[in-house]
OpenMM code with the backbone's topology and positions (N, CA, C; nanometers):
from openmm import Vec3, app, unit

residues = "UNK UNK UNK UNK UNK UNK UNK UNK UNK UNK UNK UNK UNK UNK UNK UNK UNK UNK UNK UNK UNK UNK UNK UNK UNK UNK UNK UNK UNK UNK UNK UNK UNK UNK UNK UNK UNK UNK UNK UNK UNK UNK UNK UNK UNK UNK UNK UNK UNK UNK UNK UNK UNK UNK UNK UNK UNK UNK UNK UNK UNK UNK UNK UNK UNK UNK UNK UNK UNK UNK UNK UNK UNK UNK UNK UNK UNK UNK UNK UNK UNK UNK UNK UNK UNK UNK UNK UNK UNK UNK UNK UNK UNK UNK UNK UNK UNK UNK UNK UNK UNK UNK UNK UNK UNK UNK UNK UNK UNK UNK UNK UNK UNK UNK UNK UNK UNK UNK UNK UNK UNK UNK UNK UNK UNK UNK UNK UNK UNK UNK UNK UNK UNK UNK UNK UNK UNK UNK UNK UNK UNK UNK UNK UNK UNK UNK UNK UNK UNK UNK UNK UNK UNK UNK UNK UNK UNK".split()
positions = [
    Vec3(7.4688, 9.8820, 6.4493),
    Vec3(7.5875, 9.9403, 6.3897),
    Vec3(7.5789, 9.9255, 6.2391),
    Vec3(7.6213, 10.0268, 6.1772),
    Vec3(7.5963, 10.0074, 6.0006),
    Vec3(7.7289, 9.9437, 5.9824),
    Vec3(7.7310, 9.8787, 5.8352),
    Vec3(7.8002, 9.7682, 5.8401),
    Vec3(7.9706, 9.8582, 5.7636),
    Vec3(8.0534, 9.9000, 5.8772),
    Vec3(8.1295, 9.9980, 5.8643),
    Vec3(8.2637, 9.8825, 5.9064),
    Vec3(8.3358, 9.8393, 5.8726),
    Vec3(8.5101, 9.7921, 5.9049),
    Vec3(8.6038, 9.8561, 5.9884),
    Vec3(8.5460, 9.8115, 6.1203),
    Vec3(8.6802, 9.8914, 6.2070),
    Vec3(8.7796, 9.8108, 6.2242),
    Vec3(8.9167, 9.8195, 6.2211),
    Vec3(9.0230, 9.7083, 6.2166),
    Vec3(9.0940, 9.7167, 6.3946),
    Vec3(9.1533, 9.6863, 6.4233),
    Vec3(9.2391, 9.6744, 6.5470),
    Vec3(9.3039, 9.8315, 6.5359),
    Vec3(9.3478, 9.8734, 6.4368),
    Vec3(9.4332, 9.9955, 6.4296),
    Vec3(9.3484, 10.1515, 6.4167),
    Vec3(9.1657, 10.1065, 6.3790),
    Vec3(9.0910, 10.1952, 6.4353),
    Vec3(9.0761, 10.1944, 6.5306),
    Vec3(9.0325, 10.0836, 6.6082),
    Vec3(9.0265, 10.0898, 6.7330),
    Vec3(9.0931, 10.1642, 6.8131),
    Vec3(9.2124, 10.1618, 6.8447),
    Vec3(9.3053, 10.2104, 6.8893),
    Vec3(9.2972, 10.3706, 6.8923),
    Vec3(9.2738, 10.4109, 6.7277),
    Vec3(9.2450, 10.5476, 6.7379),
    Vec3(9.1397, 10.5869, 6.8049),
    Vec3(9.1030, 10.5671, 6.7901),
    Vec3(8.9120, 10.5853, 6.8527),
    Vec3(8.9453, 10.5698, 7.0551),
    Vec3(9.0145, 10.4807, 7.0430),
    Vec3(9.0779, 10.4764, 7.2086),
    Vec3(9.1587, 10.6083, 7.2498),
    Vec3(9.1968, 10.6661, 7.1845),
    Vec3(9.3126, 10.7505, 7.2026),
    Vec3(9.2838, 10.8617, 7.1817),
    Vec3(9.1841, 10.8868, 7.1106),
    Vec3(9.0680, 11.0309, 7.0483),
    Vec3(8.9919, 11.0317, 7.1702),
    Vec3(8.9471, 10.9521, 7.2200),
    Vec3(8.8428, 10.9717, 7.3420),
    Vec3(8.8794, 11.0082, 7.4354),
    Vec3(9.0544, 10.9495, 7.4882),
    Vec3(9.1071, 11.0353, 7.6173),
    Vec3(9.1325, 11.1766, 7.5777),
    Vec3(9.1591, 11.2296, 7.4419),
    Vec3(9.2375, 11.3370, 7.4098),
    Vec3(9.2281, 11.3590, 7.2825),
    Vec3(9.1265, 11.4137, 7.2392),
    Vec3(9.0872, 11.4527, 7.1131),
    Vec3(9.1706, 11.5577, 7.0049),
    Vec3(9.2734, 11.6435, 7.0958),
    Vec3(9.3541, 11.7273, 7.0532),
    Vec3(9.5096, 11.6692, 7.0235),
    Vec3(9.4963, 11.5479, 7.0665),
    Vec3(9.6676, 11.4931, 7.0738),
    Vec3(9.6750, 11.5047, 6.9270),
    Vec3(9.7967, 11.5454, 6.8735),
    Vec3(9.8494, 11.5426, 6.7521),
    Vec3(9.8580, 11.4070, 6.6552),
    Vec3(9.8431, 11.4479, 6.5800),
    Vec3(9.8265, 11.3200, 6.4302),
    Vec3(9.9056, 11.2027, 6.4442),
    Vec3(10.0473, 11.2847, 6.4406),
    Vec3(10.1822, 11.2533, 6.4637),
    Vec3(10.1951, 11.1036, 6.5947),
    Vec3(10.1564, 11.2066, 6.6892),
    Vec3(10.1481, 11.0840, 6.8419),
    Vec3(10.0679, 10.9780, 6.8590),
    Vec3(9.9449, 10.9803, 6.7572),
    Vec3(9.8654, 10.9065, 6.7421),
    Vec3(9.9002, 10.7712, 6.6252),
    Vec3(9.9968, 10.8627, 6.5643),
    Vec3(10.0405, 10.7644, 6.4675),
    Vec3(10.1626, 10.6657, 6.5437),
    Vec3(10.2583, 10.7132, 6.5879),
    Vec3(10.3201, 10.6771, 6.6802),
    Vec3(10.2358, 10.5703, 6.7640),
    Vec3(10.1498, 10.5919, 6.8556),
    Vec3(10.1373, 10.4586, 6.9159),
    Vec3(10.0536, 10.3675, 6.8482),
    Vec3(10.0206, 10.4071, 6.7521),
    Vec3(9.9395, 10.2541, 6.6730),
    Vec3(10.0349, 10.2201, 6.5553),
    Vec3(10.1475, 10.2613, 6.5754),
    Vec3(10.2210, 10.1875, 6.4294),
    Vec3(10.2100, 10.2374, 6.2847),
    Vec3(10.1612, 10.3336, 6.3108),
    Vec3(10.1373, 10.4158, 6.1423),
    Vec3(10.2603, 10.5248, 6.1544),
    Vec3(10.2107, 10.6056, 6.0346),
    Vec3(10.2931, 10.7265, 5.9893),
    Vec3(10.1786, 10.8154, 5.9822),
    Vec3(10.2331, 10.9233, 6.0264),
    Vec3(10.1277, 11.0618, 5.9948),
    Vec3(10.0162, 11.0216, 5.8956),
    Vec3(10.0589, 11.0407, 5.7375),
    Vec3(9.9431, 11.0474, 5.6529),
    Vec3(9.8360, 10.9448, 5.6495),
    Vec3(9.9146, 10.8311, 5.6695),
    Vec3(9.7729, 10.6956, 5.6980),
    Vec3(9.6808, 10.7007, 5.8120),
    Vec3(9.7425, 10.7673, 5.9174),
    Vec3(9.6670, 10.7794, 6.0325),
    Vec3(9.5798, 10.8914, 6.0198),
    Vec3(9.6298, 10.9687, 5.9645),
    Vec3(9.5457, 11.1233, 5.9654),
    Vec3(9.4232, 11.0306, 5.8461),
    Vec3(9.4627, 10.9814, 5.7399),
    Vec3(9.3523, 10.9393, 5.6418),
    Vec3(9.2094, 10.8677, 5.7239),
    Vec3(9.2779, 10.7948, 5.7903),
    Vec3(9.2117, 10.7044, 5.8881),
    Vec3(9.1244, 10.7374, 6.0175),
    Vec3(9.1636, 10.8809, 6.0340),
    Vec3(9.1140, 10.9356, 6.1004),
    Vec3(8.9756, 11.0408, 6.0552),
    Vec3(8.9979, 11.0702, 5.9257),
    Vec3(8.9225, 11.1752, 5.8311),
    Vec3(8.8255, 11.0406, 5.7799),
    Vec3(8.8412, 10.9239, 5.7774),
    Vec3(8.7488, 10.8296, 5.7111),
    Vec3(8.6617, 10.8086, 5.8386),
    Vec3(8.6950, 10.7683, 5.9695),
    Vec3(8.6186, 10.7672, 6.0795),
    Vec3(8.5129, 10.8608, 6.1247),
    Vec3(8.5826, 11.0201, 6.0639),
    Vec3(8.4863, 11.1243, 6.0928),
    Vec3(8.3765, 11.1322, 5.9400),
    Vec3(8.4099, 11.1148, 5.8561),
    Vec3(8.3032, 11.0934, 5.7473),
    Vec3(8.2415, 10.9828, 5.7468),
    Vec3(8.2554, 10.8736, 5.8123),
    Vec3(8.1662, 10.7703, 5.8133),
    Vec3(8.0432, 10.8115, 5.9546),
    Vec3(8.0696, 10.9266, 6.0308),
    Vec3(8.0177, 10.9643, 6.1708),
    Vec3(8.0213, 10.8671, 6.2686),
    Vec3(8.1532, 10.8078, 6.2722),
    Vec3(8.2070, 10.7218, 6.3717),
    Vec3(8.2665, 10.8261, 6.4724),
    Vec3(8.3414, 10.9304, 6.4310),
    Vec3(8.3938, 11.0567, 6.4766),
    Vec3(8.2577, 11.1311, 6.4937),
    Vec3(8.2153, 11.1681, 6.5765),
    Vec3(8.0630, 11.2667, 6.5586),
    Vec3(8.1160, 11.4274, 6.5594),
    Vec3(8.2132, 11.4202, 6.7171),
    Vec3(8.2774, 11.5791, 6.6936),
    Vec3(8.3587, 11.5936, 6.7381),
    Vec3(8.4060, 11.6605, 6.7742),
    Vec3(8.5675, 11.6860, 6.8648),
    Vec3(8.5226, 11.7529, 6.9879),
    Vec3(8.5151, 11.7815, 7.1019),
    Vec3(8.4795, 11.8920, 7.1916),
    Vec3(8.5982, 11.8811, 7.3106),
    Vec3(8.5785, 12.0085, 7.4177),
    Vec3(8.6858, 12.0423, 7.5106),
    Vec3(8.5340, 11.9616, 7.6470),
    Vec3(8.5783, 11.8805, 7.7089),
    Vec3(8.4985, 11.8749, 7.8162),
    Vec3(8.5336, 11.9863, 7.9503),
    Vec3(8.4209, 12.0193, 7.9919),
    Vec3(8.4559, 12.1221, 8.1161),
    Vec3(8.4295, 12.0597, 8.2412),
    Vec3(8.5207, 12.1304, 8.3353),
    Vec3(8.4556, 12.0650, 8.4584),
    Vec3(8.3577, 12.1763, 8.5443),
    Vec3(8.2148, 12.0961, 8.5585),
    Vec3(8.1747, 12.1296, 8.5933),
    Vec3(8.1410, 12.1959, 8.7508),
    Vec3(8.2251, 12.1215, 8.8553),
    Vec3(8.2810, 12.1901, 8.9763),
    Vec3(8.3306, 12.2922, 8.9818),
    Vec3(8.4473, 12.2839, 8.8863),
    Vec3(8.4858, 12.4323, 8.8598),
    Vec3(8.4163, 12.5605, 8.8134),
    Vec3(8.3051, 12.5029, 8.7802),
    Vec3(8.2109, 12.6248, 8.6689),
    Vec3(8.0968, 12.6404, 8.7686),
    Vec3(8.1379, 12.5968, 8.8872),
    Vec3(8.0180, 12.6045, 9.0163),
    Vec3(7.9074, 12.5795, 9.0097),
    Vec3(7.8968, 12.4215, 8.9167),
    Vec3(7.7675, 12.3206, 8.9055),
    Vec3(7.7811, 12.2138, 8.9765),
    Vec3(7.7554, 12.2388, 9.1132),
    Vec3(7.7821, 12.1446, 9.2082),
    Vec3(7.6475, 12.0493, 9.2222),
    Vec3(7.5572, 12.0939, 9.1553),
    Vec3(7.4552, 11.9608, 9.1955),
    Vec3(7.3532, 11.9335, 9.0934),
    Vec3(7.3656, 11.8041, 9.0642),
    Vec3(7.3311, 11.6884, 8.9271),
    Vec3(7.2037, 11.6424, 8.9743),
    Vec3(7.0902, 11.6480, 8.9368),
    Vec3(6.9833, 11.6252, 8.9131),
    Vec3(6.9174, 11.5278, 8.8181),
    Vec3(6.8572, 11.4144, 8.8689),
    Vec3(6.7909, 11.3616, 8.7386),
    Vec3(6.6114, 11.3824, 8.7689),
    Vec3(6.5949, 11.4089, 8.6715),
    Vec3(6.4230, 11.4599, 8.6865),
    Vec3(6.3358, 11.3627, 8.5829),
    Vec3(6.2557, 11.2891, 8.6727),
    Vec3(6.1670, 11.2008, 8.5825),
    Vec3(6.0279, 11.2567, 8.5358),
    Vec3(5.9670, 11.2158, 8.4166),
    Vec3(5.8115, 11.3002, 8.3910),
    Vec3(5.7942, 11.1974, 8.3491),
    Vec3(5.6462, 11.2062, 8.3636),
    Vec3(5.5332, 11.1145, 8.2930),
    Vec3(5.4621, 11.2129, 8.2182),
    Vec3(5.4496, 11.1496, 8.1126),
    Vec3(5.3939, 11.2810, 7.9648),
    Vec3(5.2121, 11.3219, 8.0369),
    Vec3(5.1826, 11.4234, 7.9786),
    Vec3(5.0455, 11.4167, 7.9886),
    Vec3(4.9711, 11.3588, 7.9315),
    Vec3(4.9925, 11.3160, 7.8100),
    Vec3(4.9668, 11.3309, 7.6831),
    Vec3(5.0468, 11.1948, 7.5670),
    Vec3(4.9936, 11.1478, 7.4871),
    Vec3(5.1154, 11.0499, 7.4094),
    Vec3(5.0608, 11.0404, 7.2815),
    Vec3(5.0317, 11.2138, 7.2522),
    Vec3(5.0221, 11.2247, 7.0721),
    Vec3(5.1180, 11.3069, 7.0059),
    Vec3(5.1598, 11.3329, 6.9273),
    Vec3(5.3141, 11.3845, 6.8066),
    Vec3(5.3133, 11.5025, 6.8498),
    Vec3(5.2322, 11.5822, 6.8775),
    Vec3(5.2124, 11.7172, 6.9025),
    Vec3(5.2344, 11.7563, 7.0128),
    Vec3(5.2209, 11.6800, 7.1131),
    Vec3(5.2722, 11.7250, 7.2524),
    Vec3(5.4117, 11.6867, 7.2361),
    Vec3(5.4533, 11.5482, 7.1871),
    Vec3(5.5799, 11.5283, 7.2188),
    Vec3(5.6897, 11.6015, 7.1432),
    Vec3(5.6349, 11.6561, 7.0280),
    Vec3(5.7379, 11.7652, 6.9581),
    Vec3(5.7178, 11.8961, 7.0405),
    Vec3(5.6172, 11.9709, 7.1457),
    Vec3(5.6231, 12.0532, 7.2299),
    Vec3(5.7180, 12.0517, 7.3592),
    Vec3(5.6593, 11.9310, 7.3945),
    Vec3(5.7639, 11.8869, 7.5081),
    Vec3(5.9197, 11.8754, 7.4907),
    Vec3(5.9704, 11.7972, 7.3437),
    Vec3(6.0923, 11.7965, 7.3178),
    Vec3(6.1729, 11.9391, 7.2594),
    Vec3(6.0733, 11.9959, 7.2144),
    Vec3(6.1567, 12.1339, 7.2510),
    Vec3(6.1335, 12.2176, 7.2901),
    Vec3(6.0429, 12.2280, 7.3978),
    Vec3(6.0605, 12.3050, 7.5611),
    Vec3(6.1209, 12.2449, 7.6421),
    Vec3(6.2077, 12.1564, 7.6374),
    Vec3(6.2707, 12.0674, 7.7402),
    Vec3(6.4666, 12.0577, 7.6677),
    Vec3(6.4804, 12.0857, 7.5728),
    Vec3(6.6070, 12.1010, 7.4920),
    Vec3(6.6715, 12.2389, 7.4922),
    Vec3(6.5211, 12.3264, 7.5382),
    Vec3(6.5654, 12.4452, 7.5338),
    Vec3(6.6793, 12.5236, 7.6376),
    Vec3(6.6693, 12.4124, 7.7535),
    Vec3(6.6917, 12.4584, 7.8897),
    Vec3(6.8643, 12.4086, 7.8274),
    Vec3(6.9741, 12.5215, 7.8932),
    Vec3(7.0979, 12.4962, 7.8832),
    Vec3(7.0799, 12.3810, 8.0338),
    Vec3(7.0464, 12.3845, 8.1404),
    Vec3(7.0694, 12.2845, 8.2565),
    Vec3(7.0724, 12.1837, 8.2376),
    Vec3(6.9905, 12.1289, 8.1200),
    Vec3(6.9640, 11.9882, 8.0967),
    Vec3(7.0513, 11.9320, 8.0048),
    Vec3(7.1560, 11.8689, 8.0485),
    Vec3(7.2820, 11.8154, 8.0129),
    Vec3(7.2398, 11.6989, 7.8911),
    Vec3(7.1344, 11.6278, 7.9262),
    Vec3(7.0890, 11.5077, 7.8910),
    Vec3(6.9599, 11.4476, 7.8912),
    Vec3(6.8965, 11.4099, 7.8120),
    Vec3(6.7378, 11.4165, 7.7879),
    Vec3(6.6899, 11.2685, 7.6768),
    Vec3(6.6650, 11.1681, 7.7966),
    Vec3(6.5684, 11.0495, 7.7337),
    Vec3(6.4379, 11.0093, 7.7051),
    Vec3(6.3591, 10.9668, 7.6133),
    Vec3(6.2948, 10.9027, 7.6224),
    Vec3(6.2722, 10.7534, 7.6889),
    Vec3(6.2242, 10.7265, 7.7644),
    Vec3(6.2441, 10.6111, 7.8777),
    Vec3(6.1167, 10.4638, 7.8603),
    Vec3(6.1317, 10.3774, 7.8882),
    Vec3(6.0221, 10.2679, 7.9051),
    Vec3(6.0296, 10.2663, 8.0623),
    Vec3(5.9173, 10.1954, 8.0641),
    Vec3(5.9096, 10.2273, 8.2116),
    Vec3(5.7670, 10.2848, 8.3048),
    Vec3(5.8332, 10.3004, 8.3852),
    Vec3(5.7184, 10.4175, 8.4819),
    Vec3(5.7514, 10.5597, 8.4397),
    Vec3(5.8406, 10.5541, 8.4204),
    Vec3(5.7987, 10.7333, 8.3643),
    Vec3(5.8743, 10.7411, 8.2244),
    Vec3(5.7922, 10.8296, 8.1504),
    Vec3(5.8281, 10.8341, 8.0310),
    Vec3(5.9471, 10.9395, 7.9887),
    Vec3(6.0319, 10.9666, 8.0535),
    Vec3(6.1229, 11.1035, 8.0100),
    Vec3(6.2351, 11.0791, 8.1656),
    Vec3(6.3377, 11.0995, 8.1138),
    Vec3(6.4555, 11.1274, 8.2337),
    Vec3(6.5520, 11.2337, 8.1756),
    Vec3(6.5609, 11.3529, 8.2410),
    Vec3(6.6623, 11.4135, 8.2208),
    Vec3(6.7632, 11.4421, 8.3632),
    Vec3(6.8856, 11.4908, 8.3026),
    Vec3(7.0023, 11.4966, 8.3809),
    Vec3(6.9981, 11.6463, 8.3550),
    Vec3(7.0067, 11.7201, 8.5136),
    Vec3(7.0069, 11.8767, 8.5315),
    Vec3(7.1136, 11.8977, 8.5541),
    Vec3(7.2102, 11.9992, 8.5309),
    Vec3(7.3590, 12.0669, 8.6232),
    Vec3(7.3188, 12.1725, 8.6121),
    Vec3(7.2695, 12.2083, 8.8143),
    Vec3(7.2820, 12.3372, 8.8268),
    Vec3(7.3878, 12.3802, 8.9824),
    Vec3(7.3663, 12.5017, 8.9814),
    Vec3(7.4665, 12.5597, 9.0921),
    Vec3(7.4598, 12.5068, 9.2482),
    Vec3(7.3029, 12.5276, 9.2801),
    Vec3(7.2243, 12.4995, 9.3991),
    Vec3(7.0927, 12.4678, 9.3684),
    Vec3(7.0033, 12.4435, 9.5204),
    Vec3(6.9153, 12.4009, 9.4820),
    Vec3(6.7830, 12.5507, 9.4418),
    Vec3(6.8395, 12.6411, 9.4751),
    Vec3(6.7579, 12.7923, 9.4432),
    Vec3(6.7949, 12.8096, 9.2796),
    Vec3(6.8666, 12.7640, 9.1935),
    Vec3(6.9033, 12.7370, 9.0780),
    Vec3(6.8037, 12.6388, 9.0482),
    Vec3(6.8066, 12.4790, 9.0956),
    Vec3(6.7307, 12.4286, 9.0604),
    Vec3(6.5804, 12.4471, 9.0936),
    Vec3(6.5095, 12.5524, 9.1813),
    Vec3(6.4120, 12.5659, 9.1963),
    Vec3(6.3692, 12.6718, 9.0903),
    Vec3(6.4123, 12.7448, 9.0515),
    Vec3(6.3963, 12.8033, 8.9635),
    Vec3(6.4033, 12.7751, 8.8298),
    Vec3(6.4957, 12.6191, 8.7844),
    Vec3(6.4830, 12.5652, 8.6627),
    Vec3(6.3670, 12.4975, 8.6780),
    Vec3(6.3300, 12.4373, 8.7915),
    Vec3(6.2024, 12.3206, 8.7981),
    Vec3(6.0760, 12.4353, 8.7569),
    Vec3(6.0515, 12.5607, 8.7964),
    Vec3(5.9302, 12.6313, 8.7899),
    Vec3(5.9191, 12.7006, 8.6194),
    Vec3(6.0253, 12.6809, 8.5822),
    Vec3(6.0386, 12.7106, 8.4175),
    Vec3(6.0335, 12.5786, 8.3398),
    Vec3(6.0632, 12.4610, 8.3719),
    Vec3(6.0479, 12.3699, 8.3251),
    Vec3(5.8742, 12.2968, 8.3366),
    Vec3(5.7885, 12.3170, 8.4673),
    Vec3(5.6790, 12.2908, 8.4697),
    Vec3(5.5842, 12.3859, 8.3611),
    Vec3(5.5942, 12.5048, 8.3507),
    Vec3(5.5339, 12.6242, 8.3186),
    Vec3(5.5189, 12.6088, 8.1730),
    Vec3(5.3605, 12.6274, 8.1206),
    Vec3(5.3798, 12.6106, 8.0028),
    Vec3(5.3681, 12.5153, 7.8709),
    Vec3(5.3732, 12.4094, 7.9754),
    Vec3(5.3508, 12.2594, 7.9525),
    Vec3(5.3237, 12.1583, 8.0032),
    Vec3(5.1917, 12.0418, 7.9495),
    Vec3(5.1289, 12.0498, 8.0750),
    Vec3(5.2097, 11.8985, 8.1192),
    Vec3(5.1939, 11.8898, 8.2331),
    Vec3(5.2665, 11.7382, 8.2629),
    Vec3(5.1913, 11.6042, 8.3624),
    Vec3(5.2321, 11.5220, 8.3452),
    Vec3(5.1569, 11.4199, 8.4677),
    Vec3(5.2182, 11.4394, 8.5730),
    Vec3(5.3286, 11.3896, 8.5767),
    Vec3(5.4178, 11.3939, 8.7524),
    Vec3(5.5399, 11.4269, 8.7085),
    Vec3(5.6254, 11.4495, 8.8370),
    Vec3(5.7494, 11.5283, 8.7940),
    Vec3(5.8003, 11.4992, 8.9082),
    Vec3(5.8912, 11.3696, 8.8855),
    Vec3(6.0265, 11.3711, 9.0331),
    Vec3(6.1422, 11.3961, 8.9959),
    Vec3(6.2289, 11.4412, 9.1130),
    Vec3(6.3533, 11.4856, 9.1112),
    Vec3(6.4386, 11.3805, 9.1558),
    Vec3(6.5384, 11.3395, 9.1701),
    Vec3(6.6299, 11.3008, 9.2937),
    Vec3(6.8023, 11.3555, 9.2575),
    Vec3(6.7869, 11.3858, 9.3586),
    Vec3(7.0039, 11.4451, 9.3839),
    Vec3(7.0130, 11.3440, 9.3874),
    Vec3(7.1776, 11.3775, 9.3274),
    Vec3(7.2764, 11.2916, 9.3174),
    Vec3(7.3534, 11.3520, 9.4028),
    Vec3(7.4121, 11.2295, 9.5090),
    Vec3(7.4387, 11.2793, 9.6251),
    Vec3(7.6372, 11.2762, 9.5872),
    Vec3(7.6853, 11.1964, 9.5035),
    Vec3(7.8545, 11.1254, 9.4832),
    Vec3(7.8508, 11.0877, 9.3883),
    Vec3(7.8932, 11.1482, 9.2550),
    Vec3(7.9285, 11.1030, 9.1797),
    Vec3(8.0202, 10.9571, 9.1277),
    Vec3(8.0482, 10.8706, 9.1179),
    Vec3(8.0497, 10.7265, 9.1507),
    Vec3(8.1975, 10.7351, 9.0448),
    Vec3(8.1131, 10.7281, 8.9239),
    Vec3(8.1817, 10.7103, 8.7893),
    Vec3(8.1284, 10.8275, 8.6897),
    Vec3(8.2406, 10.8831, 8.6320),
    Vec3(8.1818, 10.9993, 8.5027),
    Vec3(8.2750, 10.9296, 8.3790),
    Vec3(8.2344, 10.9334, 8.2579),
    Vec3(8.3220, 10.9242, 8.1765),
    Vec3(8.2501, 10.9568, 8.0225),
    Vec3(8.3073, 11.0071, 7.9530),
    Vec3(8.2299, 11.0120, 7.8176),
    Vec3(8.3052, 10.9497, 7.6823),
    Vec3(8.4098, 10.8230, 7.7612),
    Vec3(8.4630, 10.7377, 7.6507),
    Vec3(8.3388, 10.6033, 7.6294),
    Vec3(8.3297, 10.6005, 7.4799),
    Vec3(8.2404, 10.4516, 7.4939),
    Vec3(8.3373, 10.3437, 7.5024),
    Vec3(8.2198, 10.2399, 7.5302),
    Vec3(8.2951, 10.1081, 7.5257),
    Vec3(8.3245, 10.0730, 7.3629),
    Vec3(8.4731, 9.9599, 7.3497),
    Vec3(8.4972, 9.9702, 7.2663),
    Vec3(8.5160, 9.8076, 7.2434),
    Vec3(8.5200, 9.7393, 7.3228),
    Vec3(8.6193, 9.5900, 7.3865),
    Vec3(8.4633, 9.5348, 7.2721),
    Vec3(8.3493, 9.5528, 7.2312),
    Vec3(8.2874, 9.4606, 7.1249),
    Vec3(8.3024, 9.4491, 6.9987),
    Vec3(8.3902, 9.5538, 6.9438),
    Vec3(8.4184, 9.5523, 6.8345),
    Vec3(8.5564, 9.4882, 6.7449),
] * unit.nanometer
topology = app.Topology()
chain = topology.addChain("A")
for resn in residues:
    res = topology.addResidue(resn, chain)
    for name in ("N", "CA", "C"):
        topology.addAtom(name, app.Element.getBySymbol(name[0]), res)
């Protein structure tokens, strides 16, 4: 973490931005004890320090008839600059791929797929092999989603 001052009363914002990024200045000021302009300041200092990264609408993806989550492991072919700047963007390119690591481990790469079915995902897997060359390539469904959330933890700061 760069050496940035979050107080109890950022916190809070940052708690309250994550359930609901659109809630008004006003309401936000309201439950942490401020007034509009200090909170809004406080809020514009969080996003210029890139504590704030962006604002976005999350979708649900059930509804958008991406019923099945994929994580796909690779082992590189290869482990020189040139493949891995090939690989990283033939692999960024794909809208399916929600999420894309570099890994330690047994395999060097994990990404997270959302597609419709698995004739969706057979058809992302044959565009994703193609083109580039790879060592191995596993899949596994996700059979129940357990836990989703895209608030971080906050309780260390």
């Amino acid at each position: 973490m760069k050496n940035i001052a979050i107080d109890k009363i950022d916190k809070e914002i940052l708690s309250l931005l994550q359930r609901q990024s659109d809630m008004p200045v006003a309401d936000i000021a309201e439950q942490v004890g401020l007034t509009s302009t200090p909170c809004w300041r406080r809020i514009q200092r969080l996003q210029q320090q890139g504590i704030i990264a962006q604002k976005v609408a999350l979708l649900n993806a059930a509804e958008l008839g991406l019923h099945m989550t994929v994580f796909v492991q690779i082992k590189a072919a290869r482990h020189d600059g040139k493949w891995l700047d090939n690989f990283a963007n033939h692999v960024s390119a794909f809208d399916e791929v929600v999420e894309f690591y570099r890994m330690s481990g047994e395999y060097d790469y994990l990404l997270k797929v959302l597609v419709a079915d698995m004739a969706s995902f057979d058809h992302f897997y044959k565009r994703l092999v193609k083109g580039i060359e790879l060592n191995d390539v596993t899949s596994s469904f996700a059979m129940e989603q357990m836990k989703y959330s895209t608030a971080l933890p906050l309780h260390h700061l």
